[in-house]
C-alpha positions as CSV (number, residue, x, y, z in Angstrom):
1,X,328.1,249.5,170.8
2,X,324.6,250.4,172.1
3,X,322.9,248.5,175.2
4,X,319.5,248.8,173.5
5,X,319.7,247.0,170.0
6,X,319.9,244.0,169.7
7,X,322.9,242.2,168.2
8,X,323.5,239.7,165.3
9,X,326.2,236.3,167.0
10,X,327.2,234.0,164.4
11,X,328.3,230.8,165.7
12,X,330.7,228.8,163.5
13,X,331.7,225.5,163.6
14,X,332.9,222.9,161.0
15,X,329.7,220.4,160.2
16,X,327.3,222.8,162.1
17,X,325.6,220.1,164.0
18,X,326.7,220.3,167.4
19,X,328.2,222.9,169.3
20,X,327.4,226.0,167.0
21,X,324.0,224.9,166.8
22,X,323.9,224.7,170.7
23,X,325.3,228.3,171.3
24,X,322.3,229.5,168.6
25,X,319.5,228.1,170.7
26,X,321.5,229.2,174.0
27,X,321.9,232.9,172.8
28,X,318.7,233.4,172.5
29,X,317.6,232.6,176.1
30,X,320.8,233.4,178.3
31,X,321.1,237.3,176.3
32,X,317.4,238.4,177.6
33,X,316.1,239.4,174.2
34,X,319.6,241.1,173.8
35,X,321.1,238.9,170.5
36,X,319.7,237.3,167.7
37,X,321.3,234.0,167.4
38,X,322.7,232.1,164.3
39,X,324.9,229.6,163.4
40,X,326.7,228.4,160.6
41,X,329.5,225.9,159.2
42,X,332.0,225.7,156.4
43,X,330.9,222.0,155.3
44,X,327.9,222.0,157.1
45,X,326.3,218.6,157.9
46,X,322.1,217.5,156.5
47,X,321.0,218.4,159.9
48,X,321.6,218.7,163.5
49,X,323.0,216.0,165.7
50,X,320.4,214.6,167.6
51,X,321.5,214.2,170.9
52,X,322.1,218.4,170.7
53,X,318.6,218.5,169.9
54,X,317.8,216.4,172.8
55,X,320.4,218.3,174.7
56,X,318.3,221.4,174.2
57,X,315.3,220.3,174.8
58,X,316.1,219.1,178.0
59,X,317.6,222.4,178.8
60,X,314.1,223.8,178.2
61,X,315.3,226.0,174.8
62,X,313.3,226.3,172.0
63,X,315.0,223.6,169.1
64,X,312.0,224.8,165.9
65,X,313.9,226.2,163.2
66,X,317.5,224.8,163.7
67,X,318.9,223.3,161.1
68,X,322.5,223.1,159.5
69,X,323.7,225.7,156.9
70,X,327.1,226.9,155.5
71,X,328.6,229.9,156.0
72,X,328.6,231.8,153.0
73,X,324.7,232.5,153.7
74,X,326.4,235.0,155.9
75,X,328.6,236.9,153.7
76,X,325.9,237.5,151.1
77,X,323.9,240.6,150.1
78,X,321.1,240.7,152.4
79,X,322.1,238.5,155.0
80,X,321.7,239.8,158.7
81,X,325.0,241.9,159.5
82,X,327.3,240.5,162.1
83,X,328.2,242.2,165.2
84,X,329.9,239.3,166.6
85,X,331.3,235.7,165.5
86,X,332.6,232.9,167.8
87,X,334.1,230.0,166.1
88,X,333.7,227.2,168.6
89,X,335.5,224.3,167.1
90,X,339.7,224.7,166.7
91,X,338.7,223.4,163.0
92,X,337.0,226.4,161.9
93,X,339.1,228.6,163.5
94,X,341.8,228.0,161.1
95,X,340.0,228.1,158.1
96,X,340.0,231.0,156.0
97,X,336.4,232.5,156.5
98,X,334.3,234.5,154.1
99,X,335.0,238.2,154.1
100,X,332.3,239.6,156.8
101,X,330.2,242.7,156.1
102,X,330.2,245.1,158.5
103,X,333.5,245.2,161.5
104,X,331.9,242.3,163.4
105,X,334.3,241.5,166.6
106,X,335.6,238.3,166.3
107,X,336.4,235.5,168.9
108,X,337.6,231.8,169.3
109,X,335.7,229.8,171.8
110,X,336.8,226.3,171.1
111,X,335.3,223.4,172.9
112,X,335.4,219.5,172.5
113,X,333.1,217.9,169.9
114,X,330.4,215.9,171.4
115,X,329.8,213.9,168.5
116,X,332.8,212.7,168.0
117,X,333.4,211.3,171.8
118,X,332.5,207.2,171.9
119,X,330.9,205.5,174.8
120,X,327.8,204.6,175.9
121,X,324.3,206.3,175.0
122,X,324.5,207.9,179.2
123,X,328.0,208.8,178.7
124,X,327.8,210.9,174.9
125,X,324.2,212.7,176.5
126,X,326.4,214.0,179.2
127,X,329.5,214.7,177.5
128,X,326.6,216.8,174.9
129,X,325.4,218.0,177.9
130,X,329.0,219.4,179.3
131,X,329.9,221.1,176.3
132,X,326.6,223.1,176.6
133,X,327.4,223.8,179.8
134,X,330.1,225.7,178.7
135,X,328.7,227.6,176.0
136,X,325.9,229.0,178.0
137,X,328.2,229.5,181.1
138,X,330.5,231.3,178.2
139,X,327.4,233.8,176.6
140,X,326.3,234.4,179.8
141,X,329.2,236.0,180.3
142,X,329.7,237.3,177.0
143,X,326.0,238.9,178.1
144,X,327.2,240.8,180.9
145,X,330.0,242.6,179.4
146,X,329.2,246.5,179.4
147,X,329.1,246.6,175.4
148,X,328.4,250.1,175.3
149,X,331.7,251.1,177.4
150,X,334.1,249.0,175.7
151,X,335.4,249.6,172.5
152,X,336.6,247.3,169.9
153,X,340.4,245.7,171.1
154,X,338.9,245.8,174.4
155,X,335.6,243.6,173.6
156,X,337.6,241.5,171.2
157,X,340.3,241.1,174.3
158,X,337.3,239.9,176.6
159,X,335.6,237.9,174.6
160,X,338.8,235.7,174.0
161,X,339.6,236.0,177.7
162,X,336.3,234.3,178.2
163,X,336.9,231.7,175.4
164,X,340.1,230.7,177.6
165,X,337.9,230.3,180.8
């Protein structure tokens, strides 16, 4: 790996409306310029959910451009090659994925669904709002790995460490 490109993190989740979409926005911000963000599900909802549009927004990150999409996108000629891909949703993780260009390191980062918690309109804004809590606490430290001095079982043993945490 080399500190001074900037990496390609794929984000997958099953509908692609919540929490994938959530680590995309946060990428961007919490890796200072260092990843290009995208996400990506296997039966990918019409759009994001809004309350993790509104989740974003009150976080201060960018939402333009987000929008739901599958994940074959990815595994096409031409499509941005992968250096990394977190599934965040236990769903996706045990779906058999399209076969990745490139040796991306893979990771399973698994956190609740948002949208599928029931309560009041306060209670599913914070629960949205806990679960990106998470993520960005999770790339943040996915952003201060030493990329350059790890190698691959190493990275890919870290970055599951911090999907544990």
């Amino acid at each position: 790996m080399d500190e001074k490109r900037v990496y390609n993190v794929l984000f997958l989740c099953t509908h692609n409306s919540a929490r994938s979409i959530m680590a995309e926005a946060i990428v961007h911000t919490a890796g200072n310029g260092r990843f290009k963000g995208y996400s990506a599900g296997s039966h990918p909802g019409s759009a994001p959910h809004p309350l993790a549009i509104a989740t974003l927004q009150q976080l201060g990150l960018p939402t333009e451009g987000l929008h739901s999409k599958a994940w074959d996108e990815f595994a096409v000629p031409g499509a941005p090659l992968l250096d990394f891909i977190f599934t965040v949703c236990d769903d996706a993780a045990g779906e058999v994925c399209p076969v990745w260009p490139g040796r991306p390191v893979t990771a399973h980062w698994g956190v609740e669904d948002p949208s599928r918690f029931e309560g009041t309109e306060a209670a599913r804004r914070e629960k949205f709002a806990r679960v990106a809590m998470i993520l960005k606490h999770r790339i943040e430290l996915f952003a201060s790995l030493p990329l350059a001095k790890l190698d691959h079982a190493a990275l890919r043993a870290r970055l599951e460490d911090i999907g544990r945490r």
